[in-house]
Phi, psi and omega in degrees: 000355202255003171295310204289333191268322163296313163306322201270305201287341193270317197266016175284356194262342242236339205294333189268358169246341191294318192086007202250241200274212164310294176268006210030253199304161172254355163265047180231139190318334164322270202314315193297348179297307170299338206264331204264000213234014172246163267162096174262330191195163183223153224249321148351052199318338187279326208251288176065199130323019144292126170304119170238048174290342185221025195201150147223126201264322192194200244232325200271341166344297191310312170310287170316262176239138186299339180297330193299329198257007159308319214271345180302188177212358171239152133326129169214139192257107178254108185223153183189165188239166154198164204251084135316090204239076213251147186214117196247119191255140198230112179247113170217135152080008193062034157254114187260114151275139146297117210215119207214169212190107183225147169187144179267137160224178171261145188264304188189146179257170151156153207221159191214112173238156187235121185297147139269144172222132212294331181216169141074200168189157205178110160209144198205145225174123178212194194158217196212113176245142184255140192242358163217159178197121181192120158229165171171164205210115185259102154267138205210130174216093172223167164279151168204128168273356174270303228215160135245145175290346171262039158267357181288310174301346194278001172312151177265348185269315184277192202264000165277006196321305200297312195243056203248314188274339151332293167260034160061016189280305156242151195223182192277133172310298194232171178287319172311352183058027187267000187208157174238151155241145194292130213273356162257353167282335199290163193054356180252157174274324150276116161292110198305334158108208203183116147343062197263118162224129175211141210229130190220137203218130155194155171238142169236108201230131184197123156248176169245146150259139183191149180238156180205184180206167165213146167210157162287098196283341192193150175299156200035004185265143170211142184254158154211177178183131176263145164223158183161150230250086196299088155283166170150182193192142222214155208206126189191114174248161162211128174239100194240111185254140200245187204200147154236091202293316196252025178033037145303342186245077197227025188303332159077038179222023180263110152359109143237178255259010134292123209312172140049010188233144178236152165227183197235159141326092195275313180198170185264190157190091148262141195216152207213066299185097174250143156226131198234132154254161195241144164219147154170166182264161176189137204237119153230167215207141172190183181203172161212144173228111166295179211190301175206165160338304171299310210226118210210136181232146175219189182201129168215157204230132173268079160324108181326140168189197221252133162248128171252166210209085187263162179217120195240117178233156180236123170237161167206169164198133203233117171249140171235151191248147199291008180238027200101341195272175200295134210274172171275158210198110151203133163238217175185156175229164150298152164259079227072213193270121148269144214232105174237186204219116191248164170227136187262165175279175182250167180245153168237150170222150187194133211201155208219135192217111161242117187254176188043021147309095190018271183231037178226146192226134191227125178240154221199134180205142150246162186249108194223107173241146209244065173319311198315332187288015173303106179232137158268148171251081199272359197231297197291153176080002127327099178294019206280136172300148187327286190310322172278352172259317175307305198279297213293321172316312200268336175283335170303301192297327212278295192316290183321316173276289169349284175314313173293318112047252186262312185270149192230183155310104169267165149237103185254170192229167175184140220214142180221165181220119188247121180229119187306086185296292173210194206285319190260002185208130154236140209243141174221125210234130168204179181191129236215111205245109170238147164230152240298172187236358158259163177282331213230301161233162200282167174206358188300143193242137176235165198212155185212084172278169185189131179184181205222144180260133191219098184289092157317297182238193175287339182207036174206145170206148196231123164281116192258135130221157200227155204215135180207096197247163204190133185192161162247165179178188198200150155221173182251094158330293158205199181201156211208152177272135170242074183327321197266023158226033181078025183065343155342112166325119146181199223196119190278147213228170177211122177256108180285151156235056208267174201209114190257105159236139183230131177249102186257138176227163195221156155211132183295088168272098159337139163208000000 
């Protein structure tokens, strides 16, 4: 329990100095809310990023609006992978690491049947599509004379207190023992500073199951609606090593494993292991109305709902010592799955389609969600004592002010162009605005897809789209109180510059 109170209270302390990113700290419950409650990608090779709000392309179609897929005009069978490659440049300390992160994954399964019908359409379909994939990999190597990360431990709130005092990471402050300090400050009048490598890695991968339907409800009019069963999973390491590179630390009073003999501090390790699966549902509703043949506007709403979230973490800090001797070692774990809960906001999307432009179809779409309604539940699904539901309460609403805060109302824009090569090749072009979900810093992501429809036969058709996205963006390696300023928050920052390509390919069987 004492994780969950800490992860919530540092970045409400920490929020008027970090500046950072969309999610600021990447384990603290803000960000992971956020992360799990956005929609990046679609799994669909046929589809890719391209807007189908008022328009369709494929099996993945549906995820704008479920109406979108009345407009197909055959039965189909879909499947498809797709090729991740992300590169990440990490300015910590004015030292630039390169840092790149690839994974092959599956995009989507799914069947589509189209009735016959005498007038009008009715098509309905379902499968497994994936709607988010967000990975990166932070490196970071430098000196740093301001800070230690055990200066994060010396708190009684966080959850390394104990066993940070354990492993020599920090010791009593004064001969009276009334405070603990980070085991690089003691003795000095100035602090000399520390060696830092660190490597912090996550991932987030979460589809849908889902069944839907679309029909021509009125001539040029169509409804649809999606239901469906929201999976996934979240992954988060972080291995952060301090160094005493130049024995600045060489006071010589830790017992070692020689009689009658002391040593010092050589270096730290902390390492740090979350893993969560996701669950949760999600209902959606749209139309398209044609105006004519050529010109078509549609619109659908993501209803809000609930993520449940289970979670299992692991820390440890490992000290070694300068002669060798057998290093100090303590950790903590979960005791199981902890069980929280994000209720996500809902979304509108609304899109404008002009097809058969001579051999070009041009589709235009917005996005419009309202991060700031992100809220957690930390008391339901819980077994907790009075006194731990009474703190977790108080901890909610002070996140719930955070969250309003730091995350705002987006609008994203995304504009696809289709050009008819022939009867058997299509050419497809798109582009894509999203901009940061914070308040406090920019984060816009531009995104450039480009890919191709191709008929192998009369009933197989194979799908290319290729994705090239580009952002700044900041995250906080940890953060820490600055006693030799008057106890002030404040936070070691990592300025990301990344560059994202995703290739995805499919294939269709007609029926």
């Amino acid at each position: 329990m004492k994780k969950i109170l800490f992860l919530l209270i540092a970045p409400l302390l920490l929020v008027k100095s970090i500046q950072a990113q969309d999610g600021n700290q990447p384990s603290s419950y803000a960000n992971l809310a956020l992360q799990f409650s956005t929609q990046n990608f679609n799994g669909d090779a046929a589809n890719g990023f391209m807007p189908s709000v008022s328009s369709a392309y494929g099996f993945g179609s549906y995820v704008d609006n479920p109406a979108s897929v009345a407009l197909l005009d055959k039965s189909a069978f879909s499947f498809g992978l797709y090729n991740s490659d992300v590169e990440s440049e990490n300015n910590y300390k004015e030292n630039v690491i390169v840092a790149e992160n690839n994974n092959l994954g599956f995009g989507d399964v799914g069947v589509i049947y189209k009735l016959p019908t005498t007038q009008g359409s009715f098509v309905f379909g379902g499968g497994y599509n994936r709607l988010t994939n967000m990975r990166s990999t932070s490196r970071l190597s430098a000196r740093n004379n301001e800070s230690t990360i055990t200066d994060e431990f010396r708190e009684p709130d966080s959850d390394y207190y104990e066993i940070a005092y354990n492993t020599y990471a920090t010791d009593w402050g004064d001969v009276d023992a009334t405070y603990r300090e980070s085991i690089f400050r003691i003795g000095f009048n100035t602090y000399p500073g520390i060696t830092q490598e660190a490597e912090i890695t996550q991932s987030t991968n979460i589809g849908e199951y889902s069944v839907f339907f679309g029909t021509e409800f009125q001539k040029n009019l169509f409804l649809g609606i999606s239901a469906g069963i929201t999976s996934g999973t979240y992954r988060y390491r972080r291995d952060f090593l301090e160094l005493d590179e130049f024995n600045d630390y060489n006071a010589e009073f830790i017992p070692s494993d020689t009689e009658g003999e002391f040593t010092d501090v050589d270096n730290i390790l902390t390492s740090d292991e979350i893993d969560s699966d996701i669950f949760g549902f999600a209902f959606r509703a749209g139309f398209i109305y044609k105006f004519n043949p050529n010109v078509s506007v549609g619109a659908s709403y993501l209803f809000p709902s609930t993520l449940v979230v289970q979670e299992e973490y692991y820390s440890s800090i490992t000290t070694e010592l300068d002669d060798g001797s057998t290093p100090f070692q303590s950790d903590f774990a979960s005791d199981g799955a902890y069980e929280y809960r994000i209720k996500k906001p809902g979304e509108i999307k609304a899109g404008l389609t002009f097809t058969d432009m001579g051999k070009f179809d041009l589709s235009i779409a917005g996005e419009l969600t309202d991060y700031s309604n992100i809220r957690l539940d930390f008391i339901s699904g819980n077994d907790l004592g009075f006194i731990d539901e009474v703190e977790l309460r108080e901890r909610q609403d002070e996140i719930a002010a955070f969250v309003e805060a730091q995350y705002k109302l987006t609008a994203n824009l995304k504009m696809g162009i289709g050009y008819s090569v022939n009867d058997d090749l299509k050419l497809k072009v798109g582009y894509g605005y999203l901009p940061g979900k914070s308040s406090v810093y920019e984060a816009t992501k531009n995104i450039l897809s480009a890919g191709l429809s191709t008929n192998i036969t009369n009933s197989i058709v194979f799908d290319v789209m290729g994705q090239y996205s580009f952002w700044s963006d900041r995250s906080v390696a940890y953060s820490y109180f600055d006693y030799e300023d008057g106890g002030i928050a404040r936070s070691e920052t990592i300025d990301h510059e990344i560059k994202a390509i995703k290739v995805m390919a499919g294939i269709r069987f007609l029926f």
